[in-house]
C-alpha positions in Angstrom: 151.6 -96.5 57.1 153.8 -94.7 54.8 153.1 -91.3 53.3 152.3 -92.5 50.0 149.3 -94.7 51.6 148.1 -91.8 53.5 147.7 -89.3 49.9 146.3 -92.3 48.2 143.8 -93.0 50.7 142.8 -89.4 51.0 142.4 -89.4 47.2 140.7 -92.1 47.4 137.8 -90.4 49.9 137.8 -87.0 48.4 137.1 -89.1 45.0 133.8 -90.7 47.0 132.9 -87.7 47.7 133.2 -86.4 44.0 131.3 -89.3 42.4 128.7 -89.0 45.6 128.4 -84.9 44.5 127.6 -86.0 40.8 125.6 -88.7 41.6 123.3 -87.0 44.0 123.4 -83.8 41.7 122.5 -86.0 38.6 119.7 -87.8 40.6 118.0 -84.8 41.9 118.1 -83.1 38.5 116.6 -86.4 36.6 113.7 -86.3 38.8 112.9 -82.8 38.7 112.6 -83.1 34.7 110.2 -86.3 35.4 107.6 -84.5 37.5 105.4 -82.0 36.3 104.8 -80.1 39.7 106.4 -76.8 39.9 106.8 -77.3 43.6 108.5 -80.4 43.6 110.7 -79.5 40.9 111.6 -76.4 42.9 112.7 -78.5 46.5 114.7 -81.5 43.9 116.6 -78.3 42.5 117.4 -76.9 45.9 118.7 -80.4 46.5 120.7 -80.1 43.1 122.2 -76.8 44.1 123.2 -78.3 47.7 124.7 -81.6 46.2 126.7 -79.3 43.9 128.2 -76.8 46.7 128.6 -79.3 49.9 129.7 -82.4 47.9 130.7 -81.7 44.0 132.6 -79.0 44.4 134.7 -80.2 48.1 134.9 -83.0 46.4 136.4 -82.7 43.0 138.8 -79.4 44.3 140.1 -81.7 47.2 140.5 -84.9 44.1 142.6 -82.4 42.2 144.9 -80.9 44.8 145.5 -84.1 46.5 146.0 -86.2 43.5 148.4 -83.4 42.0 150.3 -83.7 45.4 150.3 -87.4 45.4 151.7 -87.2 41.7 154.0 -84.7 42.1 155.4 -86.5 45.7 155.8 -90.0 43.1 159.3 -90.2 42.3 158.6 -92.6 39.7 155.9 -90.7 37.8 157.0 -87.7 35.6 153.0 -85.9 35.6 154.1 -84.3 31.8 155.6 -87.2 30.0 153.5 -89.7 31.4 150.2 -90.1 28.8 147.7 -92.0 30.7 148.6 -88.6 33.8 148.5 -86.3 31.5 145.0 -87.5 29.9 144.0 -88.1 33.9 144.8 -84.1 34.2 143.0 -83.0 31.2 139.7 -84.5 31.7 139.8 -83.5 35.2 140.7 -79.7 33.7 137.5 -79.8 31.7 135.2 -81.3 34.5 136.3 -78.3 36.7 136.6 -75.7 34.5 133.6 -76.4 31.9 131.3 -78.9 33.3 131.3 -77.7 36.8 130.0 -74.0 35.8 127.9 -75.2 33.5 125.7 -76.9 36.0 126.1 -74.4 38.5 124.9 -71.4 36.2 121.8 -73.7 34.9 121.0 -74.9 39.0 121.6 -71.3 40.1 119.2 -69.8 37.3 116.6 -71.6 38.5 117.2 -71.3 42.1 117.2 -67.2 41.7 114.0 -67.1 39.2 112.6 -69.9 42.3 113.5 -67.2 44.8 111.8 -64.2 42.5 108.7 -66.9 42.1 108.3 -67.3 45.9 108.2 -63.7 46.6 106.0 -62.6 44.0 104.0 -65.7 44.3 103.5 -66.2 40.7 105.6 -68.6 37.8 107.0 -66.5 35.0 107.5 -68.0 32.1 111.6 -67.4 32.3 111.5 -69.9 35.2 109.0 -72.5 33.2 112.0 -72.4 30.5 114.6 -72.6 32.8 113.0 -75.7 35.0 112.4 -77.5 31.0 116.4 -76.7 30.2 118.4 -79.7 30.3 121.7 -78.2 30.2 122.7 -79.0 33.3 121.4 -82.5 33.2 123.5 -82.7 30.0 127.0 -81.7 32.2 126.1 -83.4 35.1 125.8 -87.0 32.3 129.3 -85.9 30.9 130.9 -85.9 34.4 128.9 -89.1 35.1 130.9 -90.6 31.8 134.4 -88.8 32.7 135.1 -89.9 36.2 134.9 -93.7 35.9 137.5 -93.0 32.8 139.5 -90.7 35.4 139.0 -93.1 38.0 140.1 -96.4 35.4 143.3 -94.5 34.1 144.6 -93.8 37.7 144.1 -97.5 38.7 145.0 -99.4 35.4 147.5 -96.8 34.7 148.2 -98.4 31.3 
């Protein structure tokens, strides 16, 4: 097993792990817009906010570091001059830096106000609009559309 077989096939998991993060994230958050029970839509966005920080995030920073290796290491493949890497690197620029936060900051919003709402045992009406804000949703469908393109320009590499 060559070195090169070893960085793809870590690539390869952390990029499981990714799609796992988002898909679990982007489950959790569907459901807690489809019930109407405070409660319930309180324990689906806890298991938003730990999809996000034990699979999204390990996941797409371990994609990024591993696949820049694995590009850099390929002789063959200039990571600049080469379009379909260069888009590759782009998309996966704006999934971490703009898609990424803007989940976090919608999940985490309602997670603090949930926290404020437990201890005071009463709903304000800031955490009724934040648990009827679909921003999040919104990112976590735009990563959902992004990383098969990711995944399909690595593997086609056209």
């Amino acid at each position: 097993m060559s070195e090169d077989d070893i960085f793809h096939f870590l690539t390869t998991i952390s990029t499981l792990v990714y799609a796992g993060g988002v898909a679990a994230l982007t489950l959790a958050l569907t459901r807690a817009w489809q019930t109407d029970d405070a409660t319930e839509r309180d324990v689906l966005f806890r298991s938003a906010d730990h999809a996000h920080t034990r699979m999204l995030l390990p996941g797409i920073i371990a994609t990024g570091v591993l696949g820049a290796i694995w590009g850099i290491r390929a002789e063959s493949v200039d990571p600049i001059e080469t379009g379909w890497l260069l888009a590759v690197e782009i998309l996966y620029l704006v999934s971490l830096f703009v898609l990424v936060p803007g989940m976090f900051a919608g999940i985490r919003r309602v997670r603090l106000l949930s926290l404020q709402a437990r201890k005071t045992g009463q709903i304000s009406d800031e955490l009724t609009d934040a648990l009827n804000d679909r921003g999040p949703l919104v990112f976590a469908v735009l990563m959902l559309i992004l990383l098969p393109i990711q995944v399909a320009l690595v593997t086609l590499q056209p």
